[in-house]
Backbone as a chain_set.jsonl record, in Angstrom:
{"seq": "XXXXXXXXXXXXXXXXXXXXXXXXXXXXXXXXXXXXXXXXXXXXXXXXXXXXXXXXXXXXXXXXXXXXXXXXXXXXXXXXXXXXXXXXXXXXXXXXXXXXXXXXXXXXXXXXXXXXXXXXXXXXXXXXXXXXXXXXXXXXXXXXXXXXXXXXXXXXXXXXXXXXXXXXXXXXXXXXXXX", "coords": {"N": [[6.703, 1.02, 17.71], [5.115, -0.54, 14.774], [5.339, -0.089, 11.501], [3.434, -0.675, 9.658], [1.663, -0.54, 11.997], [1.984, 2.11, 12.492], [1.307, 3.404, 9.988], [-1.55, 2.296, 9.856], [-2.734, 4.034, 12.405], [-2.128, 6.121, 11.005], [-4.205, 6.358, 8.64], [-6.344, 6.703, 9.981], [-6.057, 9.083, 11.156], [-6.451, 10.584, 9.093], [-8.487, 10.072, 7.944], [-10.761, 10.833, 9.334], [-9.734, 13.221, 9.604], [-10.624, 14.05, 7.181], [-8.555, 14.667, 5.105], [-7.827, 17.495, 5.006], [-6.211, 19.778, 6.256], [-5.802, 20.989, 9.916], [-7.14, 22.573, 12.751], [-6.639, 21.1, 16.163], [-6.222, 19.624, 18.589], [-4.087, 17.595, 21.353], [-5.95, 15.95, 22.811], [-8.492, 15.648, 21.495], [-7.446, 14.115, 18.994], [-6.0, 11.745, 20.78], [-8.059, 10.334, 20.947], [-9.558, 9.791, 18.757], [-7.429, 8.66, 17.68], [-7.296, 6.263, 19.743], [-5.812, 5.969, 21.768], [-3.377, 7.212, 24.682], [-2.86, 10.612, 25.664], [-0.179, 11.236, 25.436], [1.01, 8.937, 24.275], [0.48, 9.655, 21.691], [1.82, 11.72, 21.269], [3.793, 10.56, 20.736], [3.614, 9.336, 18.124], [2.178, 10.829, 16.681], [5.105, 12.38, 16.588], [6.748, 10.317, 15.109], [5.104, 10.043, 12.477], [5.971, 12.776, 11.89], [8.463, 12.849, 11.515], [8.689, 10.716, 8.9], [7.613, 12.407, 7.429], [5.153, 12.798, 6.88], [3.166, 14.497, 8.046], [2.783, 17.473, 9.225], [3.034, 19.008, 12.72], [2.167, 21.73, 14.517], [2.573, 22.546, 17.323], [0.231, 24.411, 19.586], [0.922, 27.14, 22.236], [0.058, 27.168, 25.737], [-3.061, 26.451, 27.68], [-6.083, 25.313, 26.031], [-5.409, 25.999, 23.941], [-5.827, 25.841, 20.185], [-3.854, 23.731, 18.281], [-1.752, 22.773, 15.375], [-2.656, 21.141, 12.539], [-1.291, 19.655, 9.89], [-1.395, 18.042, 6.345], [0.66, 16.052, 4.7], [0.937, 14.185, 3.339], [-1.497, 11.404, 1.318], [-3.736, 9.043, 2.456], [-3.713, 6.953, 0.193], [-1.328, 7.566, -1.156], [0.177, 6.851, 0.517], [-0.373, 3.749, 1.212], [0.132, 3.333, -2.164], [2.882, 3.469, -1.627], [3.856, 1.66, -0.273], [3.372, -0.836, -1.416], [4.566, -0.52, -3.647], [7.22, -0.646, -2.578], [6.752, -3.273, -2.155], [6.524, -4.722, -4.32], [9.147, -4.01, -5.626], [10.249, -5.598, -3.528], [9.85, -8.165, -4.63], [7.599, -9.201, -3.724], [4.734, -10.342, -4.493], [1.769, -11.142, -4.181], [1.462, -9.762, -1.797], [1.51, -7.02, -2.33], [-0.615, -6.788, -4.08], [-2.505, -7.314, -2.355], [-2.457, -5.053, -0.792], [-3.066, -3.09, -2.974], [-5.517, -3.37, -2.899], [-6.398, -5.461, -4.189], [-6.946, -4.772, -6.881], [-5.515, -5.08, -10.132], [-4.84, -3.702, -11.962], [-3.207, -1.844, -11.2], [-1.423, -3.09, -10.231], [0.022, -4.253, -11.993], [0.623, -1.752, -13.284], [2.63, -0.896, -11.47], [4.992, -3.018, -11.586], [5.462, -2.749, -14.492], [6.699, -0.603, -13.669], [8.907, -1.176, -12.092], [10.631, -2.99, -14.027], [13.308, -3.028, -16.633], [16.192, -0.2, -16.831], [18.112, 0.545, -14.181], [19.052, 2.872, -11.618], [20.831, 2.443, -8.684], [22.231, 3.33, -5.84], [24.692, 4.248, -7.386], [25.178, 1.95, -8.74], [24.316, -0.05, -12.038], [21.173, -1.337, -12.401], [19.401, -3.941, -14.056], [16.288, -4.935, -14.843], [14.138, -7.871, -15.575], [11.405, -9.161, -16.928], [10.339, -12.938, -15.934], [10.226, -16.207, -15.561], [11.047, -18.013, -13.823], [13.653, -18.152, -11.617], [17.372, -17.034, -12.337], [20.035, -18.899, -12.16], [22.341, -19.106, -12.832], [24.25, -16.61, -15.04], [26.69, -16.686, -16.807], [28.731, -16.831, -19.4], [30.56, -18.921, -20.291], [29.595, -21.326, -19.348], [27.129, -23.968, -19.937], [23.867, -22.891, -21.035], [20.128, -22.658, -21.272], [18.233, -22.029, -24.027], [16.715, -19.411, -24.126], [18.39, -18.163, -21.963], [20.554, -17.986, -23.243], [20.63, -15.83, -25.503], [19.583, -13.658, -23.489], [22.335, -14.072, -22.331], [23.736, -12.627, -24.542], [22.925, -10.449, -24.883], [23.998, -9.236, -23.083], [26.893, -10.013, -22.318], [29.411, -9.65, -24.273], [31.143, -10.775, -27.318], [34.282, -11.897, -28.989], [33.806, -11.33, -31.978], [30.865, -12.032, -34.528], [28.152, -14.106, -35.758], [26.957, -13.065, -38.353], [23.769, -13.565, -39.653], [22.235, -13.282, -41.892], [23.878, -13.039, -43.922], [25.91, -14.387, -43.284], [28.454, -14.528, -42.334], [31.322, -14.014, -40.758], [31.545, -11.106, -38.499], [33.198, -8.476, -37.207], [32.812, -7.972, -33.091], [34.153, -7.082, -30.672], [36.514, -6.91, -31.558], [38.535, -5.48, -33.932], [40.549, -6.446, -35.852], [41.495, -9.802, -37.463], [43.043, -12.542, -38.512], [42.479, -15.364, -40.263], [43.654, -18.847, -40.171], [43.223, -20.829, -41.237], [41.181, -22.503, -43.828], [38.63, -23.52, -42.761]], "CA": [[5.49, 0.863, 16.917], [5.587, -0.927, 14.035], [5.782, 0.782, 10.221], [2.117, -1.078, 9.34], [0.354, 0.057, 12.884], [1.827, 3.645, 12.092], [0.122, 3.319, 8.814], [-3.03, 2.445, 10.037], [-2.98, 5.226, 12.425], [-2.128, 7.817, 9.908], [-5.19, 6.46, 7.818], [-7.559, 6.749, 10.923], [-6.065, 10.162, 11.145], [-6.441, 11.246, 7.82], [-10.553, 9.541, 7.753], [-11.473, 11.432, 10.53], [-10.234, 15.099, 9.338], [-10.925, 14.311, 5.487], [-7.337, 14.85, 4.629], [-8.35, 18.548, 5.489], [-5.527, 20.622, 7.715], [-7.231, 21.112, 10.636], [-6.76, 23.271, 13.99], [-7.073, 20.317, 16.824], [-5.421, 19.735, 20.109], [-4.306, 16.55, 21.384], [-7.073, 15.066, 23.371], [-9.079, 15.24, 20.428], [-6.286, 13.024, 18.176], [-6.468, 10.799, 21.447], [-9.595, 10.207, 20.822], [-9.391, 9.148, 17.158], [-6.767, 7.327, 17.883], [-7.668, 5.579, 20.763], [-4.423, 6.092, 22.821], [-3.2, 8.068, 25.431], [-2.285, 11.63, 24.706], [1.556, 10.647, 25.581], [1.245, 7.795, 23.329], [-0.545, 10.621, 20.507], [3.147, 12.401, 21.301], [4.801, 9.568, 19.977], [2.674, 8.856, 17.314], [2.658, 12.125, 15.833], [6.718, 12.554, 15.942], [7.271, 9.379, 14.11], [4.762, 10.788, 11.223], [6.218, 14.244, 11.259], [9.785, 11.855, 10.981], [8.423, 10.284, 8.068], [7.616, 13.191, 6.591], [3.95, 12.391, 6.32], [2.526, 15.269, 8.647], [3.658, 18.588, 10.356], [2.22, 19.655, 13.767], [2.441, 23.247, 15.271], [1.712, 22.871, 18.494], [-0.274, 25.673, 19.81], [1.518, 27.243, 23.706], [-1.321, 27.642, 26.52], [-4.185, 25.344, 27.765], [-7.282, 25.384, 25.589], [-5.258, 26.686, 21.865], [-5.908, 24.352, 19.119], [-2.694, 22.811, 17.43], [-2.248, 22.752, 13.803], [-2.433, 19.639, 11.967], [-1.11, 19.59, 7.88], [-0.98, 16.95, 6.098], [1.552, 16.412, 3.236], [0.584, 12.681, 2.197], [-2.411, 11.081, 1.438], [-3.8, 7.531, 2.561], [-3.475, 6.059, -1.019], [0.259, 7.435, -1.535], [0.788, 5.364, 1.874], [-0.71, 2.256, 0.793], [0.665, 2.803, -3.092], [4.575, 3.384, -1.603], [4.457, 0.617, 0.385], [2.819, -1.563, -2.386], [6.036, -0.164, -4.309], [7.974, -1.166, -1.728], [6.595, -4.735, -1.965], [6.976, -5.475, -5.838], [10.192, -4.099, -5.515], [10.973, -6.935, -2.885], [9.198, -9.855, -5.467], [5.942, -9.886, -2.694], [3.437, -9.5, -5.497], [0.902, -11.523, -3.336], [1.202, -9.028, -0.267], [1.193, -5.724, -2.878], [-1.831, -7.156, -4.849], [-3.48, -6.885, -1.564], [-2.037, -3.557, -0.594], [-3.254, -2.034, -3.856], [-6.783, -3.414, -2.931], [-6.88, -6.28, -5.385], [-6.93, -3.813, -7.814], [-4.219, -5.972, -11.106], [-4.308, -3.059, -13.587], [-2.453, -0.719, -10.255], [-0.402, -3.689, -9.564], [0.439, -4.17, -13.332], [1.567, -0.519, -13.573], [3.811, -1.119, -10.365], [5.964, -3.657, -12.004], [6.39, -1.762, -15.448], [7.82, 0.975, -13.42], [10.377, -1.823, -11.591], [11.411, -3.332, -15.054], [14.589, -2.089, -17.488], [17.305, -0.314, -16.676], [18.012, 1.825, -12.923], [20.625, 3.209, -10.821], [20.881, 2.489, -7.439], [23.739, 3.58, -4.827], [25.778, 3.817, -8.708], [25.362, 0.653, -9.869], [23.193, -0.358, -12.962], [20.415, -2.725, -12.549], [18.514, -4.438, -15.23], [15.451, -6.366, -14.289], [13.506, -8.386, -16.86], [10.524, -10.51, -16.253], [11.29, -13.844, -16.595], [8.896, -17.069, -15.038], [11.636, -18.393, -13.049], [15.377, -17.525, -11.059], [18.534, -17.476, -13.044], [20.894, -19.61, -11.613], [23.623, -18.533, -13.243], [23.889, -16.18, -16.736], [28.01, -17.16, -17.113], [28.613, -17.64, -20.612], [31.414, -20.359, -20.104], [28.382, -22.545, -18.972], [25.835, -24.391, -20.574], [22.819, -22.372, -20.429], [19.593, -22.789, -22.112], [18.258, -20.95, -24.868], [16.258, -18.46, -23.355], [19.442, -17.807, -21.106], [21.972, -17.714, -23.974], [19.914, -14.909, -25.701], [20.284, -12.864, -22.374], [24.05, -13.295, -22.442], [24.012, -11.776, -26.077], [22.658, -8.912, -24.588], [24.751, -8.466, -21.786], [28.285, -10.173, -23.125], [29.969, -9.708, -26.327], [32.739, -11.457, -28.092], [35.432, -11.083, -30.226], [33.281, -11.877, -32.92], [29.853, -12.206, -34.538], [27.8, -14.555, -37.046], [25.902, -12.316, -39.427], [23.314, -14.628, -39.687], [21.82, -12.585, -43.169], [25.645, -12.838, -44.672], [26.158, -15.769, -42.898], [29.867, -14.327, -42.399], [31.584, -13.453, -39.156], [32.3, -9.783, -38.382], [34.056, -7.951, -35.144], [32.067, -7.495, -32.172], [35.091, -6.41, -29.959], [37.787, -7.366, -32.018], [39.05, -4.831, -34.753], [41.172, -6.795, -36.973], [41.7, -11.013, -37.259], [43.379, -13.398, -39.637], [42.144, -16.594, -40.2], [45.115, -19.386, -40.213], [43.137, -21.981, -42.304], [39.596, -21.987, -44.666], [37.503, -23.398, -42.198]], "C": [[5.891, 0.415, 15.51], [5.111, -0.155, 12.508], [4.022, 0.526, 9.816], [1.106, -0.483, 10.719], [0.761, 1.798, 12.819], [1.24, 4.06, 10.879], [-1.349, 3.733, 9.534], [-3.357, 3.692, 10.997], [-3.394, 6.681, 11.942], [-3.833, 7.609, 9.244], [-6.626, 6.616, 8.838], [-7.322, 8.328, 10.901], [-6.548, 11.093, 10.242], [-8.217, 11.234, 7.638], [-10.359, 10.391, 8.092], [-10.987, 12.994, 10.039], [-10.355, 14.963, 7.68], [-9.759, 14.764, 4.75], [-7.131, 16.296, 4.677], [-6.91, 18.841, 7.007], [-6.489, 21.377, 8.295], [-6.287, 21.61, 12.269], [-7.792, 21.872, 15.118], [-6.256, 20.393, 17.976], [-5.036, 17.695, 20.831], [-5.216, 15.143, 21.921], [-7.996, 14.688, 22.126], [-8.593, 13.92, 19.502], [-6.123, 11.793, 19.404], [-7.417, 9.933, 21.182], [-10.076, 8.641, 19.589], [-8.532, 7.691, 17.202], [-6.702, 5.509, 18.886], [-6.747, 4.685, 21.889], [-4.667, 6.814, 23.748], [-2.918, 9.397, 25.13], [-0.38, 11.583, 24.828], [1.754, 10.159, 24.507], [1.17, 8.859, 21.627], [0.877, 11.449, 20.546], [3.769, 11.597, 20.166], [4.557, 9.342, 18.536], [2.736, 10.077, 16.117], [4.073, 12.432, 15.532], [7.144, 11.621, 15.243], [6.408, 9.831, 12.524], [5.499, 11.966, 11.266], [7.633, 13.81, 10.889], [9.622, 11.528, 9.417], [7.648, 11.216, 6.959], [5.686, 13.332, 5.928], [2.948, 13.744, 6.945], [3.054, 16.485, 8.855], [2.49, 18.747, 11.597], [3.067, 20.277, 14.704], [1.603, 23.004, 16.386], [1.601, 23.813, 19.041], [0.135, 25.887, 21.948], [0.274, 28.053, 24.471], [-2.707, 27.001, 26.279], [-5.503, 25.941, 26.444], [-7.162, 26.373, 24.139], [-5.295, 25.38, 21.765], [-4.545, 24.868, 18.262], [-2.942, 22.591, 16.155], [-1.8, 21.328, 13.396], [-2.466, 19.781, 10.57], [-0.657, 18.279, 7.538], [-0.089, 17.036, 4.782], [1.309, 14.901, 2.426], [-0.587, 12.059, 2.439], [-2.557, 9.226, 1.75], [-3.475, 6.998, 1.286], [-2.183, 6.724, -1.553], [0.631, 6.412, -0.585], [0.821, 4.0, 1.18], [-0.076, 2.126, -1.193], [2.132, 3.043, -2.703], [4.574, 2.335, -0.949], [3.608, -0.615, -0.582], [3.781, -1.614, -3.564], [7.015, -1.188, -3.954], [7.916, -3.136, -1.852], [6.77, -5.564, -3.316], [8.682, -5.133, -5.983], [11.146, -5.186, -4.401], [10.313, -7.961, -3.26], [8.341, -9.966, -4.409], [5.147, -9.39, -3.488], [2.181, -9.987, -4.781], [0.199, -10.25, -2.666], [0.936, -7.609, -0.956], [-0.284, -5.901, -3.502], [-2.967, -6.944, -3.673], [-3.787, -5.827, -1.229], [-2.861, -2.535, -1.645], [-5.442, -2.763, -3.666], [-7.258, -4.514, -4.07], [-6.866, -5.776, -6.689], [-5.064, -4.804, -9.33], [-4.023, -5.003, -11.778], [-3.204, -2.206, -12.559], [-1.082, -1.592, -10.307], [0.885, -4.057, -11.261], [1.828, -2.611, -13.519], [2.632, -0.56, -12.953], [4.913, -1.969, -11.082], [6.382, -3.56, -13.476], [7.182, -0.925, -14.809], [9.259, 0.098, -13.077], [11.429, -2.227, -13.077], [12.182, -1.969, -16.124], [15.16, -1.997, -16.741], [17.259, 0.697, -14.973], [19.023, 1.903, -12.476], [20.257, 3.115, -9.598], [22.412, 2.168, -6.631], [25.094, 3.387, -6.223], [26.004, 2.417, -9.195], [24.348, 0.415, -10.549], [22.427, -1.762, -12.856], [19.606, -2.565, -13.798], [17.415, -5.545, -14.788], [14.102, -6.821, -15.784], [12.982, -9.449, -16.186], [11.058, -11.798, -16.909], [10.33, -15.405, -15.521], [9.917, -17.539, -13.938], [13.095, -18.104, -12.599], [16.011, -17.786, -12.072], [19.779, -17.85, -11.917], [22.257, -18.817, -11.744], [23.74, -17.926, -15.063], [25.898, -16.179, -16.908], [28.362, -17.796, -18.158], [29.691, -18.584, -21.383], [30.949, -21.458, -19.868], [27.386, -22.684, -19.916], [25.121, -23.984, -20.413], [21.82, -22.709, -21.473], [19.379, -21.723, -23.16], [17.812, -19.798, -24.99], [17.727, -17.522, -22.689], [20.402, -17.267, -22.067], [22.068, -16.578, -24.723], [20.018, -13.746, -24.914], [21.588, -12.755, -22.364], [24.252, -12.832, -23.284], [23.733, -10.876, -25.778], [23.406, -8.437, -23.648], [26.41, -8.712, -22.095], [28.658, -9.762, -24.683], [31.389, -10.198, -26.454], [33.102, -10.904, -29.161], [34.885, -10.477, -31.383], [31.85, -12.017, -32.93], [29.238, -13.056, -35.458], [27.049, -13.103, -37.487], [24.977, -13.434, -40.013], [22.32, -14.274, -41.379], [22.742, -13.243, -43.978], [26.358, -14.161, -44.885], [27.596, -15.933, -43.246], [30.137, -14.072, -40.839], [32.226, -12.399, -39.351], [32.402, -9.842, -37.274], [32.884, -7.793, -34.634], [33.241, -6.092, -31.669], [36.085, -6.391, -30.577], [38.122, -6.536, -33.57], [39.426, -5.271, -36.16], [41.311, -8.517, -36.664], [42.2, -11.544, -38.724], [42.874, -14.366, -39.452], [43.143, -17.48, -40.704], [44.758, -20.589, -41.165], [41.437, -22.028, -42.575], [38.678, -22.172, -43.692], [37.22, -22.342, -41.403]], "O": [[6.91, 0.902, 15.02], [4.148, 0.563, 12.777], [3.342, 1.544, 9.683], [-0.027, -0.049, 10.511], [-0.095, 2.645, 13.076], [0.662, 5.146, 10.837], [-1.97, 4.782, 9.706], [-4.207, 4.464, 10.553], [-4.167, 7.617, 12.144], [-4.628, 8.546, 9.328], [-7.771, 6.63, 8.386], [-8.328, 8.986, 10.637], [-6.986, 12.206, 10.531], [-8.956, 12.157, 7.295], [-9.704, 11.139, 7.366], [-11.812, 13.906, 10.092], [-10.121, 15.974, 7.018], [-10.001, 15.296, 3.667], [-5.978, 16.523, 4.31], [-6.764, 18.353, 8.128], [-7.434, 22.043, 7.871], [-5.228, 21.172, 12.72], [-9.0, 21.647, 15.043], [-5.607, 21.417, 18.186], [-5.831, 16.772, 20.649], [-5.201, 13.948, 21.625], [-8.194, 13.511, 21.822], [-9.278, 12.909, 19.352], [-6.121, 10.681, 18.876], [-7.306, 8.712, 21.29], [-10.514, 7.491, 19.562], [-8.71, 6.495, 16.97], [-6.307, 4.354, 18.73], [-6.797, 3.605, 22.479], [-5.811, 7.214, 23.962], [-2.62, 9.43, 23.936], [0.376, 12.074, 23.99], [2.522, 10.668, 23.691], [1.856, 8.594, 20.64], [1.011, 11.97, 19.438], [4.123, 11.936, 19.036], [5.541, 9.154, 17.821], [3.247, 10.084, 14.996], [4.37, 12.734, 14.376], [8.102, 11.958, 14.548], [7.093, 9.93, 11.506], [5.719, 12.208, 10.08], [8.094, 14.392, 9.907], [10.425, 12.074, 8.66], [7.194, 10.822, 5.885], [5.231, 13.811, 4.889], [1.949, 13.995, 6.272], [4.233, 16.441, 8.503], [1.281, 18.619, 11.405], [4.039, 19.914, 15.366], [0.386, 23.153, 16.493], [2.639, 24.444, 19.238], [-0.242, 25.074, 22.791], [-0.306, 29.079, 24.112], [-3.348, 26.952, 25.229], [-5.559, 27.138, 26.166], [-7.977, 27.053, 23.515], [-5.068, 24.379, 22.444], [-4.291, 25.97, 17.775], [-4.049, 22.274, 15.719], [-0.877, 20.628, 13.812], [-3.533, 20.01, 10.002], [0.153, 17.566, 8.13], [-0.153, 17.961, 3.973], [1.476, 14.64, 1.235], [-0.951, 12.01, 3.614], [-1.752, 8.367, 1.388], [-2.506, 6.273, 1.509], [-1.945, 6.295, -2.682], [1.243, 5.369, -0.814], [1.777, 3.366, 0.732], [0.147, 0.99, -1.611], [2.835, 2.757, -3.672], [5.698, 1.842, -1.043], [3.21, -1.462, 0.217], [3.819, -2.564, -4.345], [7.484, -2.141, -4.577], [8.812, -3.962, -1.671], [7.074, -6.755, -3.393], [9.418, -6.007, -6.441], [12.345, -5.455, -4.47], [10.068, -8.81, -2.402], [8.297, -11.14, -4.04], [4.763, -8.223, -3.416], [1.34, -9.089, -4.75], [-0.943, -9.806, -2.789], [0.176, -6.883, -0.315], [-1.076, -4.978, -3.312], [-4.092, -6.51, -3.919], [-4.938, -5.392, -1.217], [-3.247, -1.419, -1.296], [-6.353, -2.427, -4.422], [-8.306, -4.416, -4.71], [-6.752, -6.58, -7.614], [-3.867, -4.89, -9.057], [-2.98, -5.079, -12.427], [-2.204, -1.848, -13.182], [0.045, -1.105, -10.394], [2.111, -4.053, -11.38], [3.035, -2.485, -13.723], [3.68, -0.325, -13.555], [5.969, -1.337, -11.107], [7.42, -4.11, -13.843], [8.248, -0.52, -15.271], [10.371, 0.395, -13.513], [12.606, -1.892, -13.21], [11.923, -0.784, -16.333], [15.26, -2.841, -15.851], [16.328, 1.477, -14.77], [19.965, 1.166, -12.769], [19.243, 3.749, -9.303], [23.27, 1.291, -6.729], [26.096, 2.676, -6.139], [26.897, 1.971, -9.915], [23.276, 0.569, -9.965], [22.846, -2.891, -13.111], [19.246, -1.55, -14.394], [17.638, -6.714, -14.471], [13.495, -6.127, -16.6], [13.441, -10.266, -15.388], [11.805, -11.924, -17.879], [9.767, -14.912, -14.544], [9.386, -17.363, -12.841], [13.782, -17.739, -13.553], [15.572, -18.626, -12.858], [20.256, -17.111, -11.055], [22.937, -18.155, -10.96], [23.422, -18.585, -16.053], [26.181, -15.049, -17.307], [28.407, -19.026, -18.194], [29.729, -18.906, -22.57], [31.555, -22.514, -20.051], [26.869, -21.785, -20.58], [24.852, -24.288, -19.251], [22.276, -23.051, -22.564], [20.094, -20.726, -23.257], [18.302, -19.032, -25.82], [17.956, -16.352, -22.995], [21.026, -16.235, -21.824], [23.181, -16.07, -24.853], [20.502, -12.754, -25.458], [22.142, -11.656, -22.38], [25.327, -12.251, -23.136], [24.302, -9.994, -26.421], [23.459, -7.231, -23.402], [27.161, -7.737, -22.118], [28.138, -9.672, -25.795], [32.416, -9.998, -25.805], [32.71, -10.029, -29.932], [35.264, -9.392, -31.823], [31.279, -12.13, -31.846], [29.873, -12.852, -36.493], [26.694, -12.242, -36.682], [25.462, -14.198, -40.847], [21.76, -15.247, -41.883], [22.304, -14.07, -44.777], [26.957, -14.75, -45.784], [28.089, -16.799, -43.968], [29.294, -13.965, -39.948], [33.221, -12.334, -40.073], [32.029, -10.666, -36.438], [31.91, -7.522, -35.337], [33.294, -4.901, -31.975], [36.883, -5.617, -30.048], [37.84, -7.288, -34.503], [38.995, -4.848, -37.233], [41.234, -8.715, -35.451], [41.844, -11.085, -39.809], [42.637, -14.538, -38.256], [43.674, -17.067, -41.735], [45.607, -21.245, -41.768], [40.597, -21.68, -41.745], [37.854, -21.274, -43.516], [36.115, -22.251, -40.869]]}, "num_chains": 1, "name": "protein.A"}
């Protein structure tokens, strides 16, 4: 089953008891769902996987089964609307969040600056189009060259006030002739 029709499930599940833990059984959740109760097996262990449900099933014909919920339809649809600005689909999140620009807005402040993932530091900064390459042995434009000042440093700096050169990295230097 795929990650989007276990979605929509959950959110048929969730309508139908009002987000409300609720003593049910599985014919009922059949029902709703408009599976088999086998299938309503399956269906339910991939949410209680995903951390989205629990269900206590109740032992002996004709007990009702507990049904809790731990996430709501609009965390669903805003993590995977997450999920989608964090993979550059602003299209497919803009839909996700219901058209809604000020939600989708907030979503991609949270992606930009600085983050850690699996220990390494990312930096993401809007920017209208790819960077090819930010290698500051290359010609880059001026937009670009600006970015490597923030991310490289040299020996050296203008003081553009002073309109002298002091150290960046570099401690101590002689100069071998006036210019």
């Amino acid at each position: 089953m795929s990650g989007q029709r276990l979605k929509t499930q959950f959110q048929r599940l969730y309508n139908h008891f009002s987000g409300q833990d609720s003593d049910t059984n599985l014919q009922d959740i059949s029902d709703v769902l408009f599976c088999t109760r086998r299938n309503v097996r399956m269906v339910i262990n991939k949410m209680v996987e995903k951390g989205w449900i629990d269900w206590e099933p109740a032992i002996g014909r004709g007990k009702q089964s507990r049904l809790v919920f731990h996430s709501t339809d609009t965390e669903l649809q805003y993590n995977h609307a997450r999920k989608l600005v964090a993979d550059g689909k602003l299209e497919p999140a803009l839909e996700a969040l219901g058209h809604d620009a000020n939600k989708l807005a907030q979503l991609i402040q949270e992606q930009l600056g600085l983050t850690t993932q699996k220990g390494r530091q990312i930096v993401r900064v809007p920017y209208y189009r790819a960077f090819t390459n930010l290698n500051p042995l290359r010609p880059l434009r001026r937009s670009e060259q600006h970015l490597v000042r923030q991310i490289f440093n040299g020996l050296t700096r203008i003081n553009e006030e002073k309109e002298e050169t002091e150290g960046d990295l570099a401690h101590h230097w002689e100069a071998f002739s006036a210019r």
